[in-house]
Structures are given as C-alpha cells and as structure tokens.
NUNURO-744596 format. One line per 2 residues: number of its first residue (from 1); their letters; for each residue x, y, z of C-alpha. Coordinates in Angstrom, 2 decimals. Layout:
// residues N
NUM	A	X,Y,Z ~ ...
This chain:
// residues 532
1	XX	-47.67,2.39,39.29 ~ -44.09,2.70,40.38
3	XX	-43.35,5.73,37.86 ~ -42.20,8.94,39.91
5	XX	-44.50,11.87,39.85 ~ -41.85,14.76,39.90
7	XX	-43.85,18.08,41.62 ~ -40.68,20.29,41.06
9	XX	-41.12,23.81,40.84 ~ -38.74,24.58,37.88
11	XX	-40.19,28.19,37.49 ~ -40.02,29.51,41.25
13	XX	-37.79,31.84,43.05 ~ -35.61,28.99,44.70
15	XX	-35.19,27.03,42.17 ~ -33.71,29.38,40.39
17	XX	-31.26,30.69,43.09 ~ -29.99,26.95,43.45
19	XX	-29.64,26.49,39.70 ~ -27.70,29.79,39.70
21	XX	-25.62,29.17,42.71 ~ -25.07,25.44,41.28
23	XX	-23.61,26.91,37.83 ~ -21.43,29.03,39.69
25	XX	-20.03,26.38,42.01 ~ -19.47,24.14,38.20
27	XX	-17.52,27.59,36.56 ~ -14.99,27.19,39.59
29	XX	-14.21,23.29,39.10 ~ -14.29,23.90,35.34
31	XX	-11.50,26.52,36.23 ~ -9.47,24.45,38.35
33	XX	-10.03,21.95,35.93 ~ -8.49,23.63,33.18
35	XX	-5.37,24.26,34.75 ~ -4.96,20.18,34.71
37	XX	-5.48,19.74,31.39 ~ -3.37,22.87,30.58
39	XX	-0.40,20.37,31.91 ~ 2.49,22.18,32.82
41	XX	2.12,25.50,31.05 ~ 2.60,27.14,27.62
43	XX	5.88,27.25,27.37 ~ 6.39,23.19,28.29
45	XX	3.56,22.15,25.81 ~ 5.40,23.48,23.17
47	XX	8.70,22.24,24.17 ~ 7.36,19.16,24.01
49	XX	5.51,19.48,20.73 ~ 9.01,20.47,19.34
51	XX	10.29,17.12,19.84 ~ 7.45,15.80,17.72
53	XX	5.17,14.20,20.64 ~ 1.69,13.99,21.95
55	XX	-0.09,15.37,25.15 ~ -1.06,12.88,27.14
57	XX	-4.56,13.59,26.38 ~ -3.99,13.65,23.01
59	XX	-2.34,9.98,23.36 ~ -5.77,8.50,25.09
61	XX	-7.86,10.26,22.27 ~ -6.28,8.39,19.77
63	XX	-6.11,5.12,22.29 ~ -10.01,5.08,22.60
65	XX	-12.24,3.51,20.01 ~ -13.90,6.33,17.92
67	XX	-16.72,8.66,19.94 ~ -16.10,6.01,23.09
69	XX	-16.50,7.97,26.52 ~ -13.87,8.63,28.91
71	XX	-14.69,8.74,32.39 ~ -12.04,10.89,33.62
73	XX	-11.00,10.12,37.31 ~ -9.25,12.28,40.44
75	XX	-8.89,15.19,37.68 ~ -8.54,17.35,40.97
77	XX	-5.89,15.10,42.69 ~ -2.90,17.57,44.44
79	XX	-5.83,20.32,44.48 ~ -4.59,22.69,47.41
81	XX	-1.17,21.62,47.42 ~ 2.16,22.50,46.26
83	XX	1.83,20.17,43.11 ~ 0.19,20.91,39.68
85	XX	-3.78,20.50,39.70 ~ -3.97,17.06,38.30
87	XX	-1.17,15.39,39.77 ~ 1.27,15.07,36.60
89	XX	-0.85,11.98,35.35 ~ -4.43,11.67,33.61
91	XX	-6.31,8.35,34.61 ~ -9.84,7.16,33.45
93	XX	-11.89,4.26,32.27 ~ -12.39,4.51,28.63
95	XX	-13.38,1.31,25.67 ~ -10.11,0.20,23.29
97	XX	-11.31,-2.16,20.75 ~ -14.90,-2.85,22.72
99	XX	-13.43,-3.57,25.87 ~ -13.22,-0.97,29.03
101	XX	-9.54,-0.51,30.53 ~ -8.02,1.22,32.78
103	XX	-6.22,4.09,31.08 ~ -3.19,5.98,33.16
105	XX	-0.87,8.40,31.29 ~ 2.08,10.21,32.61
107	XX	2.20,14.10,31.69 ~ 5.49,14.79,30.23
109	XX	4.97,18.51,30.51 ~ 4.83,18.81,34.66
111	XX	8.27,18.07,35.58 ~ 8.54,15.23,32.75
113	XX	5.61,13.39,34.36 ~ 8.27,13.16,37.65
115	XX	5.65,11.36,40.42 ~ 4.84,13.10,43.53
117	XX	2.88,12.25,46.44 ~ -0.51,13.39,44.84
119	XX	0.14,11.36,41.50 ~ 1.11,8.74,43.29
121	XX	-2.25,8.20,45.79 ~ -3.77,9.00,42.14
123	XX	-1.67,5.95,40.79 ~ -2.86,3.60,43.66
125	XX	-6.59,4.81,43.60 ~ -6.49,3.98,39.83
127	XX	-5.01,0.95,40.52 ~ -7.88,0.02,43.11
129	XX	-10.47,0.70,41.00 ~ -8.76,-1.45,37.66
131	XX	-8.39,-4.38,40.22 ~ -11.77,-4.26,42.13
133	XX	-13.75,-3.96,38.68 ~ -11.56,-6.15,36.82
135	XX	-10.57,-3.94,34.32 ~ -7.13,-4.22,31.96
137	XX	-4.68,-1.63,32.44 ~ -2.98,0.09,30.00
139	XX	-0.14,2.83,30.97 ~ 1.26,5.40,28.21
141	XX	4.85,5.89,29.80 ~ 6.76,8.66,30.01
143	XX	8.05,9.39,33.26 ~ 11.07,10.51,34.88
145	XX	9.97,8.57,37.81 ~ 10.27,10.03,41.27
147	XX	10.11,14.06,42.37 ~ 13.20,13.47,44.43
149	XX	12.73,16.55,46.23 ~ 9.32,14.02,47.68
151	XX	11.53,11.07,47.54 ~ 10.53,10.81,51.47
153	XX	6.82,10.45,50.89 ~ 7.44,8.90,47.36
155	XX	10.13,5.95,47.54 ~ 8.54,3.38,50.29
157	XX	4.87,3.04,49.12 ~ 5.65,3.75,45.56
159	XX	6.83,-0.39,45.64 ~ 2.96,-0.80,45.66
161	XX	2.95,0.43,41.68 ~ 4.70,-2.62,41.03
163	XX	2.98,-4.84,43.59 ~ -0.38,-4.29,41.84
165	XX	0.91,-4.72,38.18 ~ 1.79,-8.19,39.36
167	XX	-1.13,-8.86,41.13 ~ -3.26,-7.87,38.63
169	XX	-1.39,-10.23,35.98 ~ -2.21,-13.22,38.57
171	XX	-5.34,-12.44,38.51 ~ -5.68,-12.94,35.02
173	XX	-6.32,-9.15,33.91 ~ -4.12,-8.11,31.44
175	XX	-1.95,-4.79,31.78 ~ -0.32,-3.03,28.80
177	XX	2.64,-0.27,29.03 ~ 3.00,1.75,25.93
179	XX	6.58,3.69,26.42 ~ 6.79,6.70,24.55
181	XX	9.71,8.42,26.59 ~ 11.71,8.02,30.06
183	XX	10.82,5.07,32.25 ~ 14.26,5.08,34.68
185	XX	15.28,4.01,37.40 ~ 12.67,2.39,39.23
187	XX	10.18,3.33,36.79 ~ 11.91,0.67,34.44
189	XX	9.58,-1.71,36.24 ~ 7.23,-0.64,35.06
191	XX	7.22,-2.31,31.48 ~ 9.27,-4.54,33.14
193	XX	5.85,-6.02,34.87 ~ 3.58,-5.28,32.63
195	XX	2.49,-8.43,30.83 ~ 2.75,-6.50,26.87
197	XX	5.38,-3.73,26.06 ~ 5.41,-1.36,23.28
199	XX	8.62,0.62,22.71 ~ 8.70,3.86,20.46
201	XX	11.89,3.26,18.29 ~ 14.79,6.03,19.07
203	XX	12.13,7.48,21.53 ~ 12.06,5.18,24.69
205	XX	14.61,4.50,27.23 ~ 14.28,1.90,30.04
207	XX	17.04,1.61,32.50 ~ 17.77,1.48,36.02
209	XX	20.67,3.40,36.02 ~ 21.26,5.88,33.00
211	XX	25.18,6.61,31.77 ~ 26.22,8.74,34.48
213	XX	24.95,6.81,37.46 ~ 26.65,3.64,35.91
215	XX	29.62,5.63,35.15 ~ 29.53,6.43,39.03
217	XX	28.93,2.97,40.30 ~ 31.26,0.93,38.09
219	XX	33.28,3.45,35.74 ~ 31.84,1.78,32.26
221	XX	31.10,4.46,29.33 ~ 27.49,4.03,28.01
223	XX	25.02,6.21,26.06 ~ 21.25,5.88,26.61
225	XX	20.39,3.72,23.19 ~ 22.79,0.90,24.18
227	XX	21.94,1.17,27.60 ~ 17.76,1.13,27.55
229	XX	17.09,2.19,23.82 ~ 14.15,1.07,22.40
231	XX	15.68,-1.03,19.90 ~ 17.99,-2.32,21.81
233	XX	15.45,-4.25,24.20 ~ 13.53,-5.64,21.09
235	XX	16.34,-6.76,20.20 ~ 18.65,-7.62,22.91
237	XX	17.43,-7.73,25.92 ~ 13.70,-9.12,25.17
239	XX	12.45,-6.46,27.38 ~ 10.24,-4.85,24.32
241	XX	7.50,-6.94,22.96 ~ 6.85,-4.74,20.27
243	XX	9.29,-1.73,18.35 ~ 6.95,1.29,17.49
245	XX	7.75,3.11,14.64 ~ 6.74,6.51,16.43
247	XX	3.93,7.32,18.49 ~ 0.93,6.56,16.75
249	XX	2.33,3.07,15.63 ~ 2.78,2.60,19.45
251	XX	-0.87,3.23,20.06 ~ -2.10,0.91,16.77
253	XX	0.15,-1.87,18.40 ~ -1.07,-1.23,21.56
255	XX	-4.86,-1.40,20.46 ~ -3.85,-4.67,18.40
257	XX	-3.22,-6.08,22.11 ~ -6.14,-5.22,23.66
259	XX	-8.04,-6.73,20.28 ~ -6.29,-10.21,20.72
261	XX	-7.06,-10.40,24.59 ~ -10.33,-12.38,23.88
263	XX	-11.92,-10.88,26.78 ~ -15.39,-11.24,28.49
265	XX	-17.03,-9.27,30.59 ~ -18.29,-12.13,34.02
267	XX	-21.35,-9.91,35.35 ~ -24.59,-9.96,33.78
269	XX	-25.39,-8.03,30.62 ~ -27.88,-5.10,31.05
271	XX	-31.68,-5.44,29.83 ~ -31.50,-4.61,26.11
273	XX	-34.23,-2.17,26.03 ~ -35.15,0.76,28.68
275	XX	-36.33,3.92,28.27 ~ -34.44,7.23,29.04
277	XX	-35.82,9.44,32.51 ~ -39.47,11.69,32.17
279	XX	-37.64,14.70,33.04 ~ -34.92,16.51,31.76
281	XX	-31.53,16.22,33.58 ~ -31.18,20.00,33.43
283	XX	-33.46,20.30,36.46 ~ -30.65,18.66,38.52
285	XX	-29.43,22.18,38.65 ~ -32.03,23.79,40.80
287	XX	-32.97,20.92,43.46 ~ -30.03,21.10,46.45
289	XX	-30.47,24.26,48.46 ~ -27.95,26.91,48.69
291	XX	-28.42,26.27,52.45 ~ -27.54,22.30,53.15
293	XX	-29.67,22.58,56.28 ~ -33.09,22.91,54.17
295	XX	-33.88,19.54,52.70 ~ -34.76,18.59,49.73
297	XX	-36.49,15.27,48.29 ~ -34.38,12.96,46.53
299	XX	-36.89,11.41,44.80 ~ -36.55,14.15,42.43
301	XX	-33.02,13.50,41.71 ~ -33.79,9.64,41.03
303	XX	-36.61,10.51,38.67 ~ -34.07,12.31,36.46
305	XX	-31.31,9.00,36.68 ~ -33.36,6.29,36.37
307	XX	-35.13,4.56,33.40 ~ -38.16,5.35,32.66
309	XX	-38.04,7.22,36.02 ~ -39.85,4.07,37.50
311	XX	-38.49,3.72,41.16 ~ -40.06,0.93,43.38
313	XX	-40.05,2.08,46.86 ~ -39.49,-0.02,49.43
315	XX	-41.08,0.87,52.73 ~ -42.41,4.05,52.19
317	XX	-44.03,4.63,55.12 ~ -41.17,3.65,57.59
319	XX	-37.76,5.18,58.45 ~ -38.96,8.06,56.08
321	XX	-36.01,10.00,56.22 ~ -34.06,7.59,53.96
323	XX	-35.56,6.63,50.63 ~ -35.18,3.20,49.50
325	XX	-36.03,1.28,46.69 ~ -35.04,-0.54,43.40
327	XX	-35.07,0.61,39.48 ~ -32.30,0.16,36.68
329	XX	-29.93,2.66,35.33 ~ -28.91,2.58,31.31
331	XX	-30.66,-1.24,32.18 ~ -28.73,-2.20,35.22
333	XX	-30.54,-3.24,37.70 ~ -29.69,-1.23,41.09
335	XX	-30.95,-0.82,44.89 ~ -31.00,2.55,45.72
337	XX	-30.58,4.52,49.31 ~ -31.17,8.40,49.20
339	XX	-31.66,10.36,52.55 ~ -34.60,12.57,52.40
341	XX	-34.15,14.70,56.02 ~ -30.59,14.38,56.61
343	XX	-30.44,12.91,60.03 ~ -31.00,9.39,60.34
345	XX	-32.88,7.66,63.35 ~ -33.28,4.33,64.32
347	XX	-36.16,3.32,62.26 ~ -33.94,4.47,59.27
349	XX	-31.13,2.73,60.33 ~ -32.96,-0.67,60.36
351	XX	-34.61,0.01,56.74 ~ -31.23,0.45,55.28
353	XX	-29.82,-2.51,56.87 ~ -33.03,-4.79,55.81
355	XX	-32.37,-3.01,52.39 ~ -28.88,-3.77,52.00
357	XX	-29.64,-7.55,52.51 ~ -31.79,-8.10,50.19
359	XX	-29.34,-6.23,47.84 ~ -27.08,-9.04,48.45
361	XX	-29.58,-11.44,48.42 ~ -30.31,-10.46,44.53
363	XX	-27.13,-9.21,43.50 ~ -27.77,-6.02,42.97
365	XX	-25.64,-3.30,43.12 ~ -26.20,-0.24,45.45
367	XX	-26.01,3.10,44.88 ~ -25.90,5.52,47.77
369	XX	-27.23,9.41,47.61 ~ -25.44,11.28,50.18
371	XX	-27.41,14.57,52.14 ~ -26.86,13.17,55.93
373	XX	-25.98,15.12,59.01 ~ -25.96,11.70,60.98
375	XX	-27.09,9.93,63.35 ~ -29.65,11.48,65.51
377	XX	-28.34,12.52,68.57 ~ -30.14,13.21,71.99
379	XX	-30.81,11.55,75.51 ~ -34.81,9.90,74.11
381	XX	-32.67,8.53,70.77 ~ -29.40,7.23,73.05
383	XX	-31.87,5.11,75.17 ~ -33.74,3.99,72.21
385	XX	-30.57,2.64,70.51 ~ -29.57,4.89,67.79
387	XX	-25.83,3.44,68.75 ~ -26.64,-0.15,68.18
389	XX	-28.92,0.67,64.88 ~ -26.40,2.76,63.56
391	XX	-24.31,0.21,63.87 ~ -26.44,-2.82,62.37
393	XX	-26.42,-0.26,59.40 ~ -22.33,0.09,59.11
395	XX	-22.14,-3.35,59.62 ~ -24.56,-4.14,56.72
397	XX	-22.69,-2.16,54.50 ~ -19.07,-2.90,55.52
399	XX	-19.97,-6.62,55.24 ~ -21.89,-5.99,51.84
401	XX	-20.35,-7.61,48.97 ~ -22.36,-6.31,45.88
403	XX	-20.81,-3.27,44.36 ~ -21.64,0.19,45.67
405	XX	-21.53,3.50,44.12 ~ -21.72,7.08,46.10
407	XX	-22.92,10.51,45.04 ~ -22.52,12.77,47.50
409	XX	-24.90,15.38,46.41 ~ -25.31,17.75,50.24
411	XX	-23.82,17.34,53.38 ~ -22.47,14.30,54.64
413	XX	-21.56,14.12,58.15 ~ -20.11,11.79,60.31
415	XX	-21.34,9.15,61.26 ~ -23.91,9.37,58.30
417	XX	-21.04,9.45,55.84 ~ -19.67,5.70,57.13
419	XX	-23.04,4.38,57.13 ~ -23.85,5.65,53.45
421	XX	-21.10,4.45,52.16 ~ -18.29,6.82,52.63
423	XX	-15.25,6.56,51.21 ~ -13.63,4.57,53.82
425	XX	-16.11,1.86,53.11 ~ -14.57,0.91,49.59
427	XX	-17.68,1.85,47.22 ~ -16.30,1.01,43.82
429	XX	-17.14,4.94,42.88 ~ -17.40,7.69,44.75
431	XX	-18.03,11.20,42.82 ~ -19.71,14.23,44.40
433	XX	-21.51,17.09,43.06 ~ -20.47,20.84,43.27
435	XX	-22.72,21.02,46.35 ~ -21.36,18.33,48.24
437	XX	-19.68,18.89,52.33 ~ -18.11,16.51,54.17
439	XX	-16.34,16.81,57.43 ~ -16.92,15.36,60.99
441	XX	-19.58,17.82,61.15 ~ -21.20,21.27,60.26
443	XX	-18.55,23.86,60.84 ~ -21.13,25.63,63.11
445	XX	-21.63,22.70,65.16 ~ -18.12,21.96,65.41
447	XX	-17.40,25.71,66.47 ~ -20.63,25.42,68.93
449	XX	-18.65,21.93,70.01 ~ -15.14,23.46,70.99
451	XX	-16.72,27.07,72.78 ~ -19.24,24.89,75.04
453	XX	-15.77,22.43,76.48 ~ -13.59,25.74,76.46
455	XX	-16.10,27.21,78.54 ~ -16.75,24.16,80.93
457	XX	-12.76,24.47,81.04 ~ -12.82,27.94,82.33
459	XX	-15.59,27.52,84.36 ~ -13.57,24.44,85.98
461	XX	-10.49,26.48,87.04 ~ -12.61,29.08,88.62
463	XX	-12.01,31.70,85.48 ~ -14.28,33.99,83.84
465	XX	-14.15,33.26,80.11 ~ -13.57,35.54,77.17
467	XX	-16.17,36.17,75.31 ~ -14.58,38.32,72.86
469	XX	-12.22,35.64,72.31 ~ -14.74,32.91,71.60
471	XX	-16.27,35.11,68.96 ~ -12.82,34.93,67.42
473	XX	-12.24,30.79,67.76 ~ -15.11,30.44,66.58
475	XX	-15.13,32.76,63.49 ~ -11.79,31.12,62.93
477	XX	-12.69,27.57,63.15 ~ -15.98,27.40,61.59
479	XX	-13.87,29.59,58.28 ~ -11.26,26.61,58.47
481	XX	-13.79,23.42,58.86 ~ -15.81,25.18,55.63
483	XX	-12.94,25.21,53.70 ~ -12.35,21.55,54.56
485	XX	-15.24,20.32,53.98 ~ -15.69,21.66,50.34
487	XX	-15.53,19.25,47.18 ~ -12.55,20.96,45.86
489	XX	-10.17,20.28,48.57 ~ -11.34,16.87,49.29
491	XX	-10.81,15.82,45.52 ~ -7.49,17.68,46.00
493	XX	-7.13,14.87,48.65 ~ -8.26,11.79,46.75
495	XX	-11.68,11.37,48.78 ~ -13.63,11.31,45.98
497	XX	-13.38,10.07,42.21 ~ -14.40,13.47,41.29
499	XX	-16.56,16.47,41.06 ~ -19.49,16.03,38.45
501	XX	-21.97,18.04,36.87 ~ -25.28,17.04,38.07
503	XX	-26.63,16.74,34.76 ~ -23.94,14.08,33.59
505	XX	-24.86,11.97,37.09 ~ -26.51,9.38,35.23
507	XX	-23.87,8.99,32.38 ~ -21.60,8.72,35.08
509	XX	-23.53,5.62,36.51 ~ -23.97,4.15,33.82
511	XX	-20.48,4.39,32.49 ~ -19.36,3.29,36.23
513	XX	-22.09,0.26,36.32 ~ -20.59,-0.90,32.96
515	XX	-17.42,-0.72,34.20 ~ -18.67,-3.12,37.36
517	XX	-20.09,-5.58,35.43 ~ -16.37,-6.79,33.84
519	XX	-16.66,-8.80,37.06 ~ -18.89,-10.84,39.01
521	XX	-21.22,-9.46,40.78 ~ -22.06,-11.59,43.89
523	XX	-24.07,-10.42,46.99 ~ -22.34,-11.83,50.36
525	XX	-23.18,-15.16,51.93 ~ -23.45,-14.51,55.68
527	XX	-22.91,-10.77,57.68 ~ -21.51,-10.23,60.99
529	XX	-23.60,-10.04,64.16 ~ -26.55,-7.29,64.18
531	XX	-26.92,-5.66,67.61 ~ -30.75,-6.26,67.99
C-alpha cells in the first residue's frame, strides 16, 4: 500500500500553538494584501469611477470565464519600498473562453498605473512565466507609462516589455492588449506589438508624443483624438484592430479573440478520474513549528496535496532526511522532494540527484518542499564529500528540463535553497507559505559567524575585544537578517510568486500544473558531469 498513514496530533498542545501562530502570520499578509487591492486610495477610486471606468480587478472579473480561478501572482511586489503594495499592476493566470492566459492589468488609480521599478520586475516576472508555460497574454492598458521620477531604474530595461511581446508572437503564442485609457510615449508599443488591439472609442489614446511634446519638437497644433484617439487608429492609422464601444465591449471583443485562437494545450492531459486527499487541508495549519529549528515530517503535508493521499516513496530507507517519491496532483502526475530534517548530507544529496533523473527520464514534473538549513557542514562531512554531492545535486537540478514547482514551507538556507530549487534555479512557480525564511543563513548563525572573525580580528592585532559591543552587533544583526529573511519582504522583492495559505497549497498546484501543461513537457536528454 502506498496510501499515507497521517499520525498527526490535531488535538495537542503544539498543534494548536502552530495553527494559531500560522493564522496570525495569514491576518498580516491578508493586511498587506488589502492595501493592493485597495489601489491607490479612496479618494482615486472614486475619481476614477467618476469618469465611468472599471478597477482593474473589476476589468479581469469580467475578462475570466464565469466562476474560473485566478491565480493571482507577486500581489506583494514593491512590499517594503517606497511604492504602493502591489506595484501599480495586477498579474495572474486565469481561463478566457477555456483557455489559460496570462492576464496583466495596469492600475489607473496609483499614479495612473505610471510603472516603477517594482511593477516593472513584476512586468518581466509575468512575462517569464507567460513565455516558459506557453501561455497567451492579454494586457488591459491604461498606463501613463514611466514614474519619471524612476526613469533611471525604469527607461533601460523597460525595452525588455517590448522585447518579450515580440518574442512571444514568434513563438507562436498569441498576446492581446485591450486599451482602455493612456498608453504614451513608449507605452504606445505596447499595442503597437501586440499581435490583436482593442481600442475603447473616445477613451484610448496611443501616441508617442502627446500635443505639447509635439508642439515642442516641431511647433504643429494637435489635440489627443487626432493625434492617438481611438477612432482615429481604426480608422487611420490601422493601429486598432478593433473600436470598443466602451469598456465592457472592449472586454467581449477581447474574449471573441481569445475564442478564435484555436488553441491547444501540447503537454499531456491529466488522468480523468482521482480522488481528493484523506485528510482535511485545514490541518496544514498546525504542522510547521513556531520554532523552524524543530522539524517536522513532510509526509504530512503531502498526504493533504496529493490524490488519494497515495505517495510512492522512493528510497525510504536512504538519505532519510529528504523525502522522495512520486503521486499525482488534481491527476498530474509529479515527482516529489520534501526535506524531512533540514540539513542535507551526502547520502541525501545523491537520492535527490538519482531522483531528479528519473524525473526526466519520465517526464514528470517536480515539485520541491522547502524546510533546509543546508548542506551539512563539519570536518567528518568535508572529507566525505558533502562539496562534490552537493554539487551532483545542483547540477541535477540546474540541468533538469521537466518543469519544477517550489513551496517553501520553513527555512531555506543556503546552499539548501539552490539545491531545492530556489529561485535562482528558474522553477516555473515558486510560492511560499506564511512560515517560510530564507536568507544565507539563520540570523543566529550569521550573528555567531561575524562575532567569532571580529574576535579572531582583535585577537590578531593584539586587542582585547568588547564584549559589550558584540552583544550589541549581534542583537543588531541577527534583528536585521530576521527581517530579511521573512516572506513579506522577499515577495516585496519578487523572490517568490507569492505568499499562500497553506490550505489553498494544492489548488495552487494544481492551477500552476495546468498552467504547465500548455507546453511540452520534456525531461532533458543528457546532464553535465557528476563529481563521483
């Protein structure tokens, strides 16, 4: 029998402090979260309802097909900055007439959906993910393009906007702009690469210099409609494939493209018929520690993803501080790597590389659970090769081709994080949990790091060293590594798709999976040289 036996204490003390402190951690991100979908305040919400328009939100509501999901991504993005929470865009994978797209809409109401650095790393990440899962993108424009206060940080990679719309039309993947306001300057390229355009009559304007910059460069008298109207490039210029009536005709039109693309998802379908997981997703809430330093078995986490909660384990007796082992999500098949014990040693190292092979040997896709320290350090693991396992391990999965997916649901620390499939390592999704830390290391450790050189420094130059000053470095440095290493702030930063309830971890898969499977999915060939 390959079902999981689940021996999770859902009445005792701890549970119940980790459920409590998890809940807590989710109020927070729901907080933050609010203030993104609260745009840019009261008073420019209504401004902009005055003038007869929709939210952005409101926009991709009526977009989607009827009850479809939206799998909101970087919700977080500019978190700890000086920009709005949220990065004056929404983007996310949602289903238009049957077929999953990549959905990015400008928020008229922070700034007039001006781009700053945040929204634009949001932009590209988007853009990533639409191209590496073959998805068609569809943009709901209204934009005063960039934050020219950023222009700095903004103008030279913002050309890669562009780059990718083209690309993505080479590569046969449709993209969509739906203008419903401003696209200037050199937003105007926007529909202007975009294989279908959809203008909102008396609504849209597209140029690359409005009236008073051409009155500046060449002394002609213009107004906006003859200049980039709506109307006026359906009918003039050619620019507008389609004149909208108002909004909501913009979004039927747009819709009526996606309908006529004829498009086919190239991965294989799921199995038709699975069963949901034996226990309640609900418990998800209780299992990670308040403290990341007391494990926890992860094997409880994949009995509440999983179908059926069947999990085939593959070497369970070896390495047993990473959990392997195959089973199907929402009836995808998937390989699965979970660390049990946080560090990894040699033995583990090997597994997951063995693991990862035969991944690509089946094409099947991998999904990673993240609660690593690293690699096991120490002179007896050093001489036993931890380097040159470790790195058999990164190699596997840098030269892995099927698609990978990480949760990071504890710590993951340095090393660890690269060889699990850390963000740097291009997994097609990477969310994490309320829970989750990530930094070079513990903030302890790191502290414990700098006061052992500082005091090999001292003791070098024949000085006694200050104790009461360590205390302080270190109370200061572990405070500052913490705050680094918490979900929030490295959402703020991009690293991860997003924060996600535990309980919605396997919706999230399985929404993520589907979106994989528009493509091929093809293990690699040959891998580079393992260190033996």
């Amino acid at each position: 029998m390959t079902t999981l036996r689940s021996t999770l204490d859902t009445k005792g003390d701890s549970f119940a402090e980790n459920r409590d402190a998890m809940l807590a951690k989710l109020a927070e991100i729901e907080a933050e979260h609010a203030k993104a979908i609260a745009g840019g305040g009261q008073k420019y919400v209504e401004r902009h309802r005055k003038r007869g328009k929709l939210l952005a939100r409101e926009r991709i509501e009526l977009l989607l097909d009827e009850d479809a999901p939206f799998l909101e991504l970087s919700p977080l993005a500019a978190w700890g900055t000086d920009y709005h929470v949220g990065g004056s865009m929404v983007t996310g994978i949602g289903v238009v007439e049957g077929v999953e797209c990549m959905i990015i809409a400008s928020d008229p109401t922070v700034k007039g959906g001006a781009m700053n650095p945040s929204s634009l790393k949001k932009g590209f990440r988007a853009a990533d993910i639409a191209a590496q899962n073959r998805l068609p993108t569809i943009n709901l424009v209204e934009s005063g393009g960039a934050d020219l206060p950023a222009q700095k940080e903004i103008f030279i990679p913002g050309g890669r906007t562009f780059r990718d719309l083209t690309r993505s039309s080479a590569a046969r993947v449709p993209t969509v702009a739906l203008v419903f306001g401003n696209s200037t300057a050199g937003g105007a390229y926007l529909p202007g690469m975009s294989d279908y355009v959809v203008m909102v009559k008396e609504r849209a304007k597209v140029f690359l210099g409005g009236p008073p910059l051409v009155k500046m460069a060449t002394g002609e008298e213009s107004d906006d409609e003859s200049l980039g109207g709506a109307e006026m490039h359906a009918r003039v210029s050619g620019l507008a494939d389609f004149l909208a009536a108002d909004e909501r005709d913009a979004i039927r039109l747009g819709r009526g493209i996606i309908r006529r693309l004829n498009w086919h998802k190239q991965g294989p379908a799921p199995k038709p018929d699975y069963a949901g997981p034996r226990y309640a997703a609900e418990d998800l809430l209780g299992i990670v520690p308040t403290d990341l330093k007391v494990p926890f078995d992860p094997r409880e986490v994949v009995a509440r993803v999983v179908d059926d909660s069947d999990f085939d384990e593959f070497k369970p007796l070896y390495g047993t501080s990473l959990v392997t082992g195959w089973a199907t999500v929402h009836g995808y098949p998937v390989g699965i790597l979970a660390n049990a014990r946080g560090v990894l040693f040699s033995e583990e190292s090997q597994k997951a590389t063995q693991f990862i092979q035969l991944a690509n040997q089946s094409d099947t896709p991998l999904i990673f659970l993240h609660n690593t320290t690293g690699y096991m350090v120490g002179k007896e693991y050093e001489q036993g090769g931890i380097i040159k396992h470790g790195a058999m391990m990164i190699n596997a999965v840098s030269n892995s081709t099927v698609p990978h997916i990480s949760v990071l649901m504890g710590a993951s620390y340095g090393a660890g994080h690269y060889g699990m499939c850390g963000r740097a390592y291009d997994p097609r999704f990477l969310f994490a949990w309320p829970s989750a830390k990530s930094a070079v290391m513990g903030p302890q450790q790191l502290a414990g790091v700098l006061s052992i050189v500082a005091r090999q420094a001292a003791a070098s130059r024949g000085q006694e060293y200050d104790e009461e000053q360590d205390v302080a470095m270190r109370a200061m440095v572990e405070g500052r590594i913490e705050a680094e290493s918490l979900p929030m702030f490295l959402s703020g930063m991009l690293y991860d798709d997003g924060i996600i309830d535990p309980r919605d971890t396997r919706t999230v898969l399985g929404l993520s999976l589907s979106a994989i499977h528009n493509g091929p999915v093809r293990g690699a060939e040959r891998f580079g040289v393992f260190r033996m």
